[in-house]
Structures are given as structure tokens and as C-alpha cells.
PAKOL-710214 format. One record per residue (C-alpha): x, y, z. Coordinates in steps of 0.02 Angstrom, whole numbers, padded with zeros to 5 digits, always signed. Layout:
BEGIN
XYZ;...
! end
This chain:
BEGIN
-00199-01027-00417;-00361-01100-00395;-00550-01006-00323;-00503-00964-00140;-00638-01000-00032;-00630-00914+00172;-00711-00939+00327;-00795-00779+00366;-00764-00706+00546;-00912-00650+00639;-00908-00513+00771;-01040-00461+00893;-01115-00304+00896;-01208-00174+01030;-01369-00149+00888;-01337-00331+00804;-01190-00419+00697;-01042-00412+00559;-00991-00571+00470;-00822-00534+00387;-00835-00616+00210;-00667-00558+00130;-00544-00482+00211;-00350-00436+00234;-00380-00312+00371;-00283-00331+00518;-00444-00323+00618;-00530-00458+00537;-00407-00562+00415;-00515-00708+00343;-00430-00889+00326;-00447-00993+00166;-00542-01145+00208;-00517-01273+00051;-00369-01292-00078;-00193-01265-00066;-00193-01146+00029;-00283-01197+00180;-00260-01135+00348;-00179-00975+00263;-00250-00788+00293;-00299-00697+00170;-00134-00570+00201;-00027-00718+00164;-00077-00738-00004;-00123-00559-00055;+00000-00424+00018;-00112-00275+00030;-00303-00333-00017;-00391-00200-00069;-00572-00216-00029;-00654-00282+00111;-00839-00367+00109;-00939-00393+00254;-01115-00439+00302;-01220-00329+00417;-01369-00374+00507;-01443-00221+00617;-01557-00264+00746;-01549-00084+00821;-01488+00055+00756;-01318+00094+00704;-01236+00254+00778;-01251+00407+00650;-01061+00419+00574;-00941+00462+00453;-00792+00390+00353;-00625+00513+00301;-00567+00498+00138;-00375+00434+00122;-00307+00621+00135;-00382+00638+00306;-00354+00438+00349;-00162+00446+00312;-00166+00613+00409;-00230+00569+00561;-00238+00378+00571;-00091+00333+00453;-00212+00217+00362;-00336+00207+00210;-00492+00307+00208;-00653+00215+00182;-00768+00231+00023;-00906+00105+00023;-01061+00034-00074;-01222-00038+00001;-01326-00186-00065;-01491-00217+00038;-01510-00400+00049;-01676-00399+00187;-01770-00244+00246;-01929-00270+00358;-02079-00170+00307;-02052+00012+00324;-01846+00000+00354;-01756+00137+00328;-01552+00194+00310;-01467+00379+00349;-01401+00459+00220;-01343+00638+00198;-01388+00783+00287;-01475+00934+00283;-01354+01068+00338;-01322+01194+00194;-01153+01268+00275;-01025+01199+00408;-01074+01338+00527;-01265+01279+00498;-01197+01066+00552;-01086+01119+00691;-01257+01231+00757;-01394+01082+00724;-01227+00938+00808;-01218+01068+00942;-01418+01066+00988;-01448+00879+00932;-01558+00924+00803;-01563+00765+00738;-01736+00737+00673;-01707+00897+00564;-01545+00863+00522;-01516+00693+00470;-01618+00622+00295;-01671+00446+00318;-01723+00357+00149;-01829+00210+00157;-01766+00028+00086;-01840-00143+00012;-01733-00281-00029;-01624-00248-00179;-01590-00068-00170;-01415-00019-00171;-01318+00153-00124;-01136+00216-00128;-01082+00263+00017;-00944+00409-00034;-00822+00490+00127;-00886+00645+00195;-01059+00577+00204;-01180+00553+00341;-01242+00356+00375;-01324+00253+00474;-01397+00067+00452;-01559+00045+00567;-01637-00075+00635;-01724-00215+00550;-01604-00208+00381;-01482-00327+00307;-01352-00284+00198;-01203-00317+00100;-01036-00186+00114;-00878-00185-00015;-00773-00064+00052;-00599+00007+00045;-00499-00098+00133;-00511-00004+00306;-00598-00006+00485;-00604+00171+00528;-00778+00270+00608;-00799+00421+00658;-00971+00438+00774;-01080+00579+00783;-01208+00503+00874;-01246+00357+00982;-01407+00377+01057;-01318+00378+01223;-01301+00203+01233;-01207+00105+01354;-01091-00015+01333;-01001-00120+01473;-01074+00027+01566;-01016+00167+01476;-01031+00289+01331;-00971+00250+01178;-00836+00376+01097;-00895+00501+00996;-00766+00590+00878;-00883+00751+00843;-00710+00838+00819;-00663+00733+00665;-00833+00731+00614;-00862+00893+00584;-00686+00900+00490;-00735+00750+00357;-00929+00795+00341;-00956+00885+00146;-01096+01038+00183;-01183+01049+00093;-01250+00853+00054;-01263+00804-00131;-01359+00644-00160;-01241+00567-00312;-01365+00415-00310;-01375+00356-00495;-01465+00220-00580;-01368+00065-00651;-01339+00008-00841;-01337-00166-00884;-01260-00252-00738;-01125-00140-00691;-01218-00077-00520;-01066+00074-00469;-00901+00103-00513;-00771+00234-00406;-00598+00252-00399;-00588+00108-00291;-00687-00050-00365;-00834-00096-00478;-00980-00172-00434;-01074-00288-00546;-01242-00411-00532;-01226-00558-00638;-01366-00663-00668;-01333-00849-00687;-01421-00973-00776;-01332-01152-00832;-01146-01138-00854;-01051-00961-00853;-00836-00949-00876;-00806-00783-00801;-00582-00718-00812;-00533-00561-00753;-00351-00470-00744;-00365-00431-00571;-00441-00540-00404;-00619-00537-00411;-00731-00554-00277;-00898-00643-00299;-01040-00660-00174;-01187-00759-00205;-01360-00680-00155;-01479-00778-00215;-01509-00972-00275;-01350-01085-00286;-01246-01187-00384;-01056-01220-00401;-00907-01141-00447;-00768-01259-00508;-00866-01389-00446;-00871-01331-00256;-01045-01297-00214;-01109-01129-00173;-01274-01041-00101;-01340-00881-00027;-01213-00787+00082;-01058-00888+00025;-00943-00782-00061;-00770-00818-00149;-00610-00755-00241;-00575-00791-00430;-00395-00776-00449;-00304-00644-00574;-00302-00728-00747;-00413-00916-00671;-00570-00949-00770;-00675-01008-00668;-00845-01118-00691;-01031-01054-00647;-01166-01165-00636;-01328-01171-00580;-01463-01052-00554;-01404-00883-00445;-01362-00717-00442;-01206-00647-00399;-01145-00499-00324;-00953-00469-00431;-00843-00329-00352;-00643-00287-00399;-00540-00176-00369;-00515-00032-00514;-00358-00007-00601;-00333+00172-00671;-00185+00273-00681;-00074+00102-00681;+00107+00145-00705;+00267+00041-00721;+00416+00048-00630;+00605-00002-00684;+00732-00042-00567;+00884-00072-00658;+01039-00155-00567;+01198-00230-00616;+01134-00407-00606;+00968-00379-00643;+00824-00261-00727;+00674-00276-00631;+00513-00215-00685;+00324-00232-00607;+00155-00138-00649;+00114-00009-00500;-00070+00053-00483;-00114+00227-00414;-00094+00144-00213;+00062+00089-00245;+00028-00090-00262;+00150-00201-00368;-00008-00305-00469;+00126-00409-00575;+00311-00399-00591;+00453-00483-00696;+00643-00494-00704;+00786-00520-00847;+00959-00536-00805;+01037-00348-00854;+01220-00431-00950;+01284-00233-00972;+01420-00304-01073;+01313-00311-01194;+01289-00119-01187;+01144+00001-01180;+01044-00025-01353;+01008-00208-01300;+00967-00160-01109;+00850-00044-01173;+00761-00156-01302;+00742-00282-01134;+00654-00149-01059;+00549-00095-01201;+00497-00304-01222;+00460-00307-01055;+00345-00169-01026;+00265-00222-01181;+00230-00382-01124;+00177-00366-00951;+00061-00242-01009;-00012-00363-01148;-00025-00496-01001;-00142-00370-00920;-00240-00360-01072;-00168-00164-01070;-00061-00084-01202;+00072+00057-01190;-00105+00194-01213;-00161+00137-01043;+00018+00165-00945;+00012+00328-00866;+00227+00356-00840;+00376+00238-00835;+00482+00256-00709;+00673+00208-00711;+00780+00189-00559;+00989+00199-00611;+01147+00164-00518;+01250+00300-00530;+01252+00505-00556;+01073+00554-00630;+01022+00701-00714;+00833+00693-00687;+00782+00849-00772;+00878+00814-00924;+00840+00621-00907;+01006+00567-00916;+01122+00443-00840;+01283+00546-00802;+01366+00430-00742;+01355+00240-00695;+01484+00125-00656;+01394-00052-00644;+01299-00036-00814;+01428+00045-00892;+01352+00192-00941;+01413+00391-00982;+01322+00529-01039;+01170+00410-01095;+01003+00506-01139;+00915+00360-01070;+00764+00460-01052;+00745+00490-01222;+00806+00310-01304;+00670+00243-01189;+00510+00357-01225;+00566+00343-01412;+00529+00129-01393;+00371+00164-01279;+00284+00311-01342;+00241+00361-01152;+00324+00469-01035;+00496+00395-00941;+00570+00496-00782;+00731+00436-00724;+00804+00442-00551;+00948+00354-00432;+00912+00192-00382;+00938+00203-00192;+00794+00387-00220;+00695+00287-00302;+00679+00154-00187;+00704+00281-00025;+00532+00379-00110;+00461+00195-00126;+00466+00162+00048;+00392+00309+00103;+00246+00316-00023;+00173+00152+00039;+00239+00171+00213;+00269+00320+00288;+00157+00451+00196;+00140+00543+00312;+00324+00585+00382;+00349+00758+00342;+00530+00699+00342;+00587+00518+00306;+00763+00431+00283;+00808+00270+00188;+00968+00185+00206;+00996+00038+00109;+01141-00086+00162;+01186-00203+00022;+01353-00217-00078;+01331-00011-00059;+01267+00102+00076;+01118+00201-00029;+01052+00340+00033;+00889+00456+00025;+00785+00592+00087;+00628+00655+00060;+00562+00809+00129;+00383+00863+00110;+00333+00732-00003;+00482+00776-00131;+00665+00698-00148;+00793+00799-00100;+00938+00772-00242;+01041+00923-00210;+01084+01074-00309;+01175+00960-00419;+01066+00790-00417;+01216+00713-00300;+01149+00753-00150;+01128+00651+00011;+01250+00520-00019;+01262+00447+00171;+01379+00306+00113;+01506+00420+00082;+01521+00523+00254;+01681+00516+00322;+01667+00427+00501;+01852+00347+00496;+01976+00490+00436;+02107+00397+00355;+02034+00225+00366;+01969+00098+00267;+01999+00129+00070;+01823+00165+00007;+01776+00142-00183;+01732+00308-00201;+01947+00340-00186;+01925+00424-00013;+01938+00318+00147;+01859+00300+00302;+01675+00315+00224;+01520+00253+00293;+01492+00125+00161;+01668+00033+00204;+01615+00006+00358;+01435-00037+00368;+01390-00112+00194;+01344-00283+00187;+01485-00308+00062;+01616-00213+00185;+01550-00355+00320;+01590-00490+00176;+01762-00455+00133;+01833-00410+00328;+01727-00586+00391;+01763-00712+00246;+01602-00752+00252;+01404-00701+00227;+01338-00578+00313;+01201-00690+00370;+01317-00809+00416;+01430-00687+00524;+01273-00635+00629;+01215-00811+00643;+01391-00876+00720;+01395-00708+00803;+01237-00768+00910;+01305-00943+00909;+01442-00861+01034;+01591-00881+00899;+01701-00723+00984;+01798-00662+00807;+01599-00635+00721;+01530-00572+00883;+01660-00431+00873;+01654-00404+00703;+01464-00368+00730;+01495-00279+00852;+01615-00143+00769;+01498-00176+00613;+01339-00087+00709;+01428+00031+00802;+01509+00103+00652;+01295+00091+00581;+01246+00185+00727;+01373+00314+00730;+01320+00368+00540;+01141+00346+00566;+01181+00468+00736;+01254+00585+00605;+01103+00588+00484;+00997+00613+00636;+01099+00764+00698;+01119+00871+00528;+00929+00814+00465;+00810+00768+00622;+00695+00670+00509;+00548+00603+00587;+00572+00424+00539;+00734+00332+00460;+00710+00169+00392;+00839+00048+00380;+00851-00091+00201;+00934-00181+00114;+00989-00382+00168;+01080-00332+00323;+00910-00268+00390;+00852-00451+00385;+00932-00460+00541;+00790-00358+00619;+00794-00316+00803;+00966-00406+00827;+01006-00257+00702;+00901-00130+00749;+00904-00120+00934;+01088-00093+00967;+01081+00038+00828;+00948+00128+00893;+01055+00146+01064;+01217+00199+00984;+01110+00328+00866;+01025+00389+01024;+01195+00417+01116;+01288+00521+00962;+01103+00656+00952;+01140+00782+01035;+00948+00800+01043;+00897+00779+01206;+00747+00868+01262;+00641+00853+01110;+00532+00710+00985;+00652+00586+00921;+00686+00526+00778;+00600+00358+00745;+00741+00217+00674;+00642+00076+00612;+00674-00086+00465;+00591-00046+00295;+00453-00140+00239;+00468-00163+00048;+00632-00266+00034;+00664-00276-00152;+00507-00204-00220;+00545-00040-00165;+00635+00000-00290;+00513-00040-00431;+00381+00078-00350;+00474+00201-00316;+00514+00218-00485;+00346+00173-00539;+00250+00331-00452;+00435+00458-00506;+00285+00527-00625;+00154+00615-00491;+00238+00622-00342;+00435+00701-00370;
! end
């Protein structure tokens, strides 16, 4: 992958102008304007971009705000929070910024908020070209008039106003969220301002942020995206030419050509806390580095062969953490847990694999065989937990109850409740597949009939329809009567057990996976209606029944964050 180059977006402001530089934001996603991938957004190419970079250009004053951190963002917005660093690229004589406050207690802000005290309230710090500030949540800001800057942020677009200088705009107010304010401020302020060493400028949790000088020819690699933006002077990169304001990508693992005479504002995102994540199937082990978000940064797959038995299954594993980690220019040191996600009946405190039919395992300590080859700490879990705790980590953080049901060869099953998994007294708890919703029916594999999983498992669909289940909904729209009933029985039998999971649980959101939910609303829709008609819930908040987002990497981070979070 070569240096991606975008067209930035520019928005129009009340007190001046944003140009978007790099973004993946659904409120500004940049498109790349050269190379192979031109005419793509930036989402299309990175999944979940962490940073965002934006010029601002104040000809008024900004409104005096604050940013949440991601505890209160997920909260209350479902989203990131918004940590962010300043570089002053213009200031006009005697410019200034907000930052902090002077309130010593909460009771002392709400008071001086309450009486607009703002002259005695707010600090303002005056600014020349070059100075630079973090920006941390909690804290107090404005931009006025008559300054230009540079932002790297979190990727995220949310503001909370304090003030606004009762402005109008289309002839009206603009919110103010003195509520939320008031719940995100810190009291009291702390400046944290610190001067930098060598040419790293800051770095947080969330990204470093370096100036590099450049004079003649400089190769710069890194193991993650990069993000340069050029500030000064010009030159090329790769050959494409480059000057003031432009700024650009460097691919993960590209080394890419500086020339000329510039400087260079370098910004990625930090990596601590990185953890890998195992899920092992009966056709394949599949294993990707996780950072602390949740983000898969590079993955890898072997085919499993269990005939060959567990020693040589777990030496694959061992080789392949080993080596993705090398590829990072990491070692086994850096990984904070290794998480495995098993077919079968798990003993998670113990670490073992009870239990599994596909890998032909019984009574394995895998737990053990595994931290013995990796020197770090492995947790074990069930495949279809690990990838039901996946799914809600990165999407649904903030269900106090959420519901994964997985339709492949299998129905899997999960819950988690208040940010745990539920396994059961035992470990074998909440296996949906195998509720009864035919007495006396269909012979399950299990040995009983009339389960869940004989009915609405992709594989069920396979062997009663001859055929693919993509292939039986396709000639089921096509109008071909045999696969339009089969579908039909297919979801009804789907929404009567995802009725049932709704009546004896009530979670706030069940997500439906696995390849059947490719099918989305053709799915989904019908499912929702015969789910709605089995609750018995009438009168209160319903249960949301939506398609999972993650597909097959849900398993591999689920597993991957089975260290912190379970």
C-alpha cells in the first residue's frame, strides 16, 4: 500500500472555518485523491481510524466548551470521547486561547456558570505561532479570534457548550449543554502543560505527536499508519510533491521518501496494552493483535488439521503469536494477555477445555500448555462467548444487557450482563441452540430433538434445501415456491427462539451473526415481527433485535480483551 493522499473537506463556520485533513468520521470522511485507491473514503480502507486532523481558522471566537472522556462519551452518546492536542500555526499580535478555569470546587463552577462570571472564571493564555497545548477531556477551551491552528484528535465530533456569547444563528441560539458540562468539567483545573524533548512534542494514551525537521532526503517506517502534515517549506514524498497545509498517510510497514526542505508535523496513534486474540475452529485457527479499543491492527490464519492432535495445534499457535508480534517489531514482553476462544465445554477458571468435539479435545489444560510456550498470561473461553463479548465491546458498550446469536453450521449463543459473560454455575450456561421449540422433532446433534439449532442453523437450512443457504434465500426472492417456504418456516422457527430469549432475559439489544445474517433486512425484518408477537411484553422498552457488526473478527477480539474485561 502506497502514501495515501485525501482531499480535505471544508466546512463553514458561525466565528470562521474547519478544513478536514484526515478523517474516518462519519461527519467528515475524507476521500483519497491519487493512487489506487482513488475515489475511496478514508473508512473504506481503514475500518475504525483513530485520529482525526483538522485545520481551524477562527475569525471570531469559538464558544467556551468541553469534551467527555470515552466513559462519559459511550455513556451518553454511544461514541468516543475526545482528547486533543493544539499546534498554533498563525496568531495575530496579542491572540489568545481558553484554557482551564478558575473554579476550585464544583459548587464554586456551577455558582460562577450560574452568574456568567466569565471574565473571572475562564483563564485565557496568550499565543504566537508555534506554541502547542494538549487539550485533555474535562477541560475548559476556546480558540479566539484571529488564531490558526492545527487539531489531532480522537477520532470523534462531540461538544459540549458552555457559552456562546448569545449568538444567533439562522436566527436562533445555539444549544448549550451546561448540564453535561458541568458533569465532564475537572474542578479544580490543573495546567499539565509540559515542555517537549527532542522532537517528540506530546504523547497520551491516544497518539504521539512529533516535529520532524527535514533537510535533503529522509526514509521514515513505522508499525502503525502515520499521519504527516507539512507546516512549513515543501518538498516531496515518494515523489508526489508536497507544501504547507498538505498532509498525508504513510502506510503500516511503507517507507516512504522525504525530500526537500520542511517541517513536518508526525502524529499516530499509540499502541499500549496490545493483546492477542485466538479463535480456534475446526477448519481454522485464527489469530489477530487487538489494541486496548478493540481494534484488530493485523491478523493471520493457519488451517487447524486436529487430526494431527493438540501438541502441534498448540505449537501453531505459539509460531503465530510469535511472529505476528515480531512483524510488529513487538515481542511476547509487550503482549499484555492471550486470549483463546474453544468449541466445546470450557472450564475458564481452571483453563481447561472439557470438552470439544471438532478439535478433538478432552480434559486438555490448554491454559497451561499455552502460557508454558508464551511466557504471558492465556484465558480461555467458548467460542460463540468469546465472540458474543466481542460484539458488544466494540459495539454495544453500553447495553447493560446484550445477546449474540450466531447462525452458522451451529446456533452459538451468549450473554453478557453488566459488562461480564454470563457462563452459568457450571460454565454451560446459555446455550440458545439447544432450547427445545419442536418437542419431538428434528434429531438435534446434541441427541435431543426438536432444538433450536436444527431448525435455524445455517447448516439445518443446508441439509433440508440441498442447497446454500445463500442460494435458498436468493431463489426464495427469485419467487421459486419450495425455497420461499423453506425460508419461510426457516425464520419463523428464528423468531420464535429469539421471542423466547427475549421473554426469560429482556436484554436490551440482541444481535444476530453468523452467514445467515448476511441476509440482512430480508432476515431481520420478518424476525423482528415474529419475536415481537411471542413477548409477552407489551407495555414496556423493547428489546432491540439488530445484525452484528464484526462478522468473523468477533471472535478474535473477543478473545483478545477475555484478560480485562470478564
Amino acid at each position: 500500500m502506497n502514501v495515501v493522499f485525501l482531499e480535505s473537506i471544508y466546512k463553514e463556520k458561525l466565528w470562521g472555518s474547519e478544513s478536514w485533513l484526515v478523517s474516518a468520521h462519519p461527519n467528515g470522511d475524507t476521500v483519497i485523491n491519487k493512487g489506487e485507491f482513488k475515489g475511496k473514503r478514508l473508512s473504506e480502507i481503514y475500518r475504525d481510524f483513530p485520529l482525526l486532523v483538522k485545520i481551524i481558522e477562527a475569525n471570531d471566537d469559538l464558544s467556551i466548551q468541553v469534551h467527555p472522556d470515552d466513559s462519559y462519551a459511550q455513556k451518553c452518546e454511544n461514541a468516543r470521547g475526545k482528547t486533543e492536542y493544539w499546534y498554533v500555526l498563525e496568531a495575530k499580535e496579542g491572540a489568545s486561547l481558553i484554557i482551564g478555569h478558575n473554579a476550585k470546587s464544583k459548587e464554586e463552577l456551577i455558582e460562577a456558570v450560574e452568574n456568567e462570571e466569565w471574565n473571572s472564571l475562564l483563564r485565557e493564555v496568550k499565543v504566537e505561532e508555534g506554541d502547542f497545548f494538549q487539550i485533555e477531556p474535562g477541560t475548559i477551551h476556546a480558540i479566539k479570534g484571529g488564531v490558526k491552528l492545527l487539531e489531532i484528535q480522537q477520532s470523534s465530533d462531540i461538544t459540549y457548550r458552555l457559552y456562546d456569547y448569545d449568538r444567533l444563528e439562522n436566527g436562533k441560539k445555539r444549544e448549550l449543554h451546561i448540564e453535561k458540562c458541568i458533569d465532564t468539567i475537572v474542578c479544580p483545573y490543573e495546567e499539565k502543560r509540559a515542555d517537549a524533548e527532542g522532537d517528540e512534542l506530546v504523547s497520551c494514551d491516544f497518539y504521539t505527536v512529533e516535529k520532524l525537521s527535514i533537510h535533503g532526503k529522509k526514509a521514515l517506517k513505522k508499525s502503525q499508519p502515520a499521519i504527516l502534515c507539512c507546516i512549513e517549506g515543501n518538498g516531496t514524498v515518494d515523489g508526489e510533491e508536497i507544501k504547507k497545509g498538505d498532509s498525508f498517510i504513510i502506510p503500516e510497514f511503507h517507507e516512504a521518501v522525504m525530500d526537500g526542505d520542511m517541517k513536518v508535523l508526525l502524529s499516530y496513534e499509540k499502541r499500549e496494552n496490545v493483546k492477542i486474540g485466538v479463535d480456534l475452529g475446526g477448519t481454522n485457527i485464527a489469530i489477530g493483535l487487538v489494541d486496548k479499543h478493540g481494534r484488530i491492527i493485523d491478523k493471520m490464519s493457519l488451517p487447524t488439521e486436529s487430526e494431527r492432535g493438540i501438541d502441534a495445534i498448540c505449537d501453531d499457535i505459539a509460531s503465530m503469536c510469535i511472529h505476528l508480534t515480531q512483524k510488529h517489531n513487538l515481542c511476547m514482553k509487550d503482549i499484555a494477555s492471550v486470549g483463546i476462544g474453544c468449541p466445546g465445554t470450557i472450564d475458564a477458571e481452571r483453563g481447561y477445555v472439557i470438552y470439544s468435539n471438532n478439535i478433538r479435545m478432552d480434559n486438555v489444560p490448554l491454559r497451561d500448555i499455552l502460557e508454558e510456550k508464551l511466557k504471558v498470561k492465556v484465558f480461555i473461553e467458548n467460542d460463540a462467548n468469546a465472540a458474543s463479548f466481542g460484539e458488544y465491546f466494540v459495539n454495544f458498550k453500553n447495553a447493560k444487557s446484550f445477546v449474540l446469536v450466531t447462525l452458522g453450521t451451529g446456533v452459538g449463543s451468549g450473554l453478557v450482563l453488566n459488562g461480564r459473560l454470563y457462563r452459568g454455575f457450571n460454565g454451560a450456561g446459555f446455550e440458545c441452540g439447544h432450547m427445545i421449540i419442536h418437542p419431538e422433532g428434528r434429531q438435534c446433534t446434541c441427541g435431543n430433538k426438536g432444538c433450536l439449532e436444527a431448525y435455524a442453523s445455517a447448516g439445518a437450512l443446508e441439509r433440508y434445501g440441498k442447497n446454500t443457504c445463500k442460494n435458498i434465500f436468493s431463489l426464495a426472492k427469485d419467487g421459486n415456491s419450495e425455497c420461499k417456504q423453506m425460508v419461510n418456516e426457516y425464520i419463523k422457527d428464528l423468531g420464535i427462539g429469539i421471542g423466547n430469549i427475549i421473554n426469560i432475559i429482556q436484554p436490551e439489544v440482541i444481535a444476530i451473526g453468523g452467514g445467515v445474517s448476511n441476509e440482512g433486512d430480508a432476515l431481520l425484518k420478518p424476525v423482528r415481527d415474529i419475536a415481537e408477537k411471542y413477548d409477552f411484553n407489551k407495555h414496556l422498552k423493547k428489546t432491540k433485535v439488530v445484525i452484528a457488526k464484526l462478522k468473523n473478527d468477533a471472535g478474535i477480539i473477543g478473545a483478545a480483551m477475555l484478560g480485562e474485561h470478564v
